[in-house]
C-alpha positions in Angstrom: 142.1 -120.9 -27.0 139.1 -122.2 -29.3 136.3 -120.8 -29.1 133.2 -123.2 -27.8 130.7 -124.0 -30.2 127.4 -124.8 -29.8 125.4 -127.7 -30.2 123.3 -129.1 -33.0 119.7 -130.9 -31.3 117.9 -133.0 -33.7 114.7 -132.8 -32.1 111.6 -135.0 -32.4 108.3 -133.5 -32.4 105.9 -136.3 -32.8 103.3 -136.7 -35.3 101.1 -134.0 -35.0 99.7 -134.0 -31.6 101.2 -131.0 -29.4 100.5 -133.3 -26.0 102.7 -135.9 -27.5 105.8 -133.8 -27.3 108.5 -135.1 -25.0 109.8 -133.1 -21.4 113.2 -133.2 -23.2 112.0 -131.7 -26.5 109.9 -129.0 -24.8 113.0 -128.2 -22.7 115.5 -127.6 -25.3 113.1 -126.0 -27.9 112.3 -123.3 -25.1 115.9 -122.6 -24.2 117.5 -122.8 -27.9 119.6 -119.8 -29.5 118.1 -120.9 -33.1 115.1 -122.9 -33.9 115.3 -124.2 -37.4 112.2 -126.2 -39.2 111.5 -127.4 -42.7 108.4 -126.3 -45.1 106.9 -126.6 -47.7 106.6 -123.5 -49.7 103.5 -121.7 -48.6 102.9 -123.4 -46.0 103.9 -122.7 -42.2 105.4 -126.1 -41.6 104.3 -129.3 -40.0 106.7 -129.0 -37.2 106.6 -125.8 -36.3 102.9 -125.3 -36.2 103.6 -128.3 -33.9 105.6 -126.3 -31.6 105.0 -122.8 -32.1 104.3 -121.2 -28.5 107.1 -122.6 -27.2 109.5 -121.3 -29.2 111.2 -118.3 -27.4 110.5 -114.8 -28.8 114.2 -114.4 -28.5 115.3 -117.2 -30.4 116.4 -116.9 -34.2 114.2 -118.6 -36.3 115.2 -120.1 -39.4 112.9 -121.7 -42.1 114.3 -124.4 -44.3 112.3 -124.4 -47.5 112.1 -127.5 -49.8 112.9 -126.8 -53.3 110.7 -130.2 -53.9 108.3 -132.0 -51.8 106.0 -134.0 -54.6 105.3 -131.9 -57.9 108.4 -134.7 -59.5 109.2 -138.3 -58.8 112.1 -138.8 -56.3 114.3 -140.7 -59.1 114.2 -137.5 -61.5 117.8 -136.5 -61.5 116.5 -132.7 -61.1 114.9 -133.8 -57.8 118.0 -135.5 -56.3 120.4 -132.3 -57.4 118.2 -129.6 -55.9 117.7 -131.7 -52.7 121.4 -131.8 -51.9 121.6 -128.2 -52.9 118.8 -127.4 -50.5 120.7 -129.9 -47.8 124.0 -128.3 -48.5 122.8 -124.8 -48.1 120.8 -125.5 -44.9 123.7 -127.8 -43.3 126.1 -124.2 -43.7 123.5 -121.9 -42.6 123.0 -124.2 -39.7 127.2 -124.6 -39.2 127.5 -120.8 -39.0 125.4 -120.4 -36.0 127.0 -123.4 -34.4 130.2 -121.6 -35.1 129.9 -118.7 -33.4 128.4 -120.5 -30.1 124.6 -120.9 -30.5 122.6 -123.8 -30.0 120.5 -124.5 -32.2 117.7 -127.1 -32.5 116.3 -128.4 -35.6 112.8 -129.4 -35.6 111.7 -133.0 -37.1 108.1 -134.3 -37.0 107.9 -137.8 -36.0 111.3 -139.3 -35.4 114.6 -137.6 -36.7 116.3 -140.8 -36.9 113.2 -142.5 -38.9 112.6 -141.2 -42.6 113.5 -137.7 -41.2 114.9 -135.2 -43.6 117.1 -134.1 -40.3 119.3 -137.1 -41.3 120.8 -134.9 -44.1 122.1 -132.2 -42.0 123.5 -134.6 -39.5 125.4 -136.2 -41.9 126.7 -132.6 -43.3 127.2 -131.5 -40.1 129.7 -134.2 -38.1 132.4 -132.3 -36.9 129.8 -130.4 -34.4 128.3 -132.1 -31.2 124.9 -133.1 -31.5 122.2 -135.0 -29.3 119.2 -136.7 -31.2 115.8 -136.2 -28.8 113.8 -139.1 -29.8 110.0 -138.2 -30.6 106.8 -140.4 -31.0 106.8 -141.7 -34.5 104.3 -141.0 -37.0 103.5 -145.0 -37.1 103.2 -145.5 -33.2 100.6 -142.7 -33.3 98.5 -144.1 -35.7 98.4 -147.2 -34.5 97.3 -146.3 -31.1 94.7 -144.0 -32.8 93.7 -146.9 -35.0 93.5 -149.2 -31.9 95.3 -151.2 -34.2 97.8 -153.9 -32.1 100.5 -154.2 -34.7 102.9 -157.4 -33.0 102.4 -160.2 -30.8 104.9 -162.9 -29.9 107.8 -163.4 -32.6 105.8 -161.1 -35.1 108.0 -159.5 -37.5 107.6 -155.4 -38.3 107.9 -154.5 -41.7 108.5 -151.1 -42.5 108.5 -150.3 -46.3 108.6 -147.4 -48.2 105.8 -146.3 -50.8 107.7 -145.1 -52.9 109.5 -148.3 -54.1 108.3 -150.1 -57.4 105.3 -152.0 -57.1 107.4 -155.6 -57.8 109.6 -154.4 -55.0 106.7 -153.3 -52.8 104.9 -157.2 -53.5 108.3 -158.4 -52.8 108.8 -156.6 -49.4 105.0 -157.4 -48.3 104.5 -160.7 -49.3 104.8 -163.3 -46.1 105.1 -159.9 -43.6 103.7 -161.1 -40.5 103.1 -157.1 -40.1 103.8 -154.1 -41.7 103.6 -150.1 -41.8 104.1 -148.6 -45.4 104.9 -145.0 -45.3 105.1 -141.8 -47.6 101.9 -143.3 -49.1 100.5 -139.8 -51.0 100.6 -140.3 -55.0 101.8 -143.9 -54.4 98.2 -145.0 -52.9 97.0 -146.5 -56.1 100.2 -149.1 -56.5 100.1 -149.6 -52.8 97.2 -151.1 -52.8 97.8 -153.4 -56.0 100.9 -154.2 -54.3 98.7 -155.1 -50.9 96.8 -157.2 -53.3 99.1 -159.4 -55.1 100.8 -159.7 -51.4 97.4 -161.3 -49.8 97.4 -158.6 -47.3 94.7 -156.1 -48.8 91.7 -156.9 -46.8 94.0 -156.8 -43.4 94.9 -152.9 -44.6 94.4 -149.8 -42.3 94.6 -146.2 -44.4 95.1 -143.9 -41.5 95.3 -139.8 -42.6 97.0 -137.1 -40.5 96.8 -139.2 -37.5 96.4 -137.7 -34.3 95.9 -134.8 -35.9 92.2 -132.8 -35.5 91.3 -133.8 -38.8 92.5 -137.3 -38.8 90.6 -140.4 -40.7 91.3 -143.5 -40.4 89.3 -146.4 -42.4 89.8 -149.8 -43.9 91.9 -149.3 -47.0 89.6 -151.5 -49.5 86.6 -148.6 -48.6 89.2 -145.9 -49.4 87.9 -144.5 -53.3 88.8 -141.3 -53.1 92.0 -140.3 -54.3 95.0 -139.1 -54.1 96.2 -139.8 -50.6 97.7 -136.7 -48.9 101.4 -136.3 -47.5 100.2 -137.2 -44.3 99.3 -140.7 -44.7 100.3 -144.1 -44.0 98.7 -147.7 -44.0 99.0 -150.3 -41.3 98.6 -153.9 -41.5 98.6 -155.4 -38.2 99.7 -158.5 -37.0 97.3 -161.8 -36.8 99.4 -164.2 -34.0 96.9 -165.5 -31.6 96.9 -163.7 -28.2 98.6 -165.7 -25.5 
């Protein structure tokens, strides 16, 4: 007889915001074997500073520390090797504990599914059942923060990476009816040239650790101070006329 294994959550957190948290995520963090979060090295981690107290005192906790997070570019070969390293190694620590019958749930701020570094291990991890818990995006907070309606009517969503080439970025912007460009940090500067040459600049919301204590949120063209901090994304809502 095979042994059951246990299951793999991917599990949404929101953006910063502890009330944001979902029933479903607050349920299945409380009752997992094995509560694994990424970090930074350092620092406690975005996520679980999110959900500390309701972590179970029995549950194993297991840190994932990034090798990386912004001290190279994300095209240095260096980079890309010691990221799947990192992913590799955390996708078999995780896969032992599955293994031998634990649940365990893997923290993700935001969205796992959206820009969410929990996308690695899923794909590592595909022989093991697993159940994504959906969790307010880093964008969706914002923009409610910002009172910022992004779409009306047939608007279009754009949602465009920072860290693409500024031709690319222009490229990408350029006739958006609306947009959200994330992983903004070092990539503010060209960002906003790109915004420029796109026509969309003066339509540009800069929003900082949103719903977050220490949130700020201003136009981007009175943004001078630089750099931009992980945290960070710019909005550039929609214009369609109301109905």
């Amino acid at each position: 007889m095979t042994e059951k294994t246990g299951t793999l959550y991917g599990v949404g957190v929101g953006p910063g915001d502890p009330e944001l948290l979902t029933l479903k995520a607050v349920r299945l963090i409380e009752a997992a074997d094995v509560v694994a979060f990424f970090a930074k090295k350092d620092r406690p981690g975005h996520a679980f500073r999110i959900t500390g107290d309701r972590i179970s005192k029995s549950a194993i906790s297991m840190r994932l520390e990034y090798p990386y997070t912004t001290e190279i570019p994300v095209d240095n070969p260096k980079y890309r090797a010691a990221m799947a390293n990192f992913y590799d190694t955390s996708a078999a620590m995780i896969a032992t504990h599955l293994r031998e019958g634990r649940n365990v749930a893997v923290l993700c701020e935001g969205d796992p599914f959206l820009y969410g570094s929990f996308i690695y291990l899923f794909d590592r991890l595909e022989e093991f059942t697993c159940e994504v818990i959906p969790g307010v995006t880093a964008m969706a907070g914002c923009w409610a923060e910002a009172a910022a309606p992004m779409t009306r009517g047939t608007d279009v969503l754009n949602i465009v990476p920072g860290t693409l080439d500024e031709d690319q970025l222009t490229s990408r912007l350029t006739g958006a009816d609306a947009a959200v460009i994330m992983k903004v940090g070092r990539n503010l500067p060209k960002i906003q040239r790109a915004l420029a040459r796109a026509g969309l600049a003066d339509r540009a919301v800069y929003v900082e650790r949103g719903t977050q204590k220490e949130s700020k949120i201003e136009r981007l063209s009175e943004k001078t101070d630089e750099p931009a901090p992980y945290f960070s994304l710019v909005l550039v809502p929609g214009e369609n006329p109301s109905a």
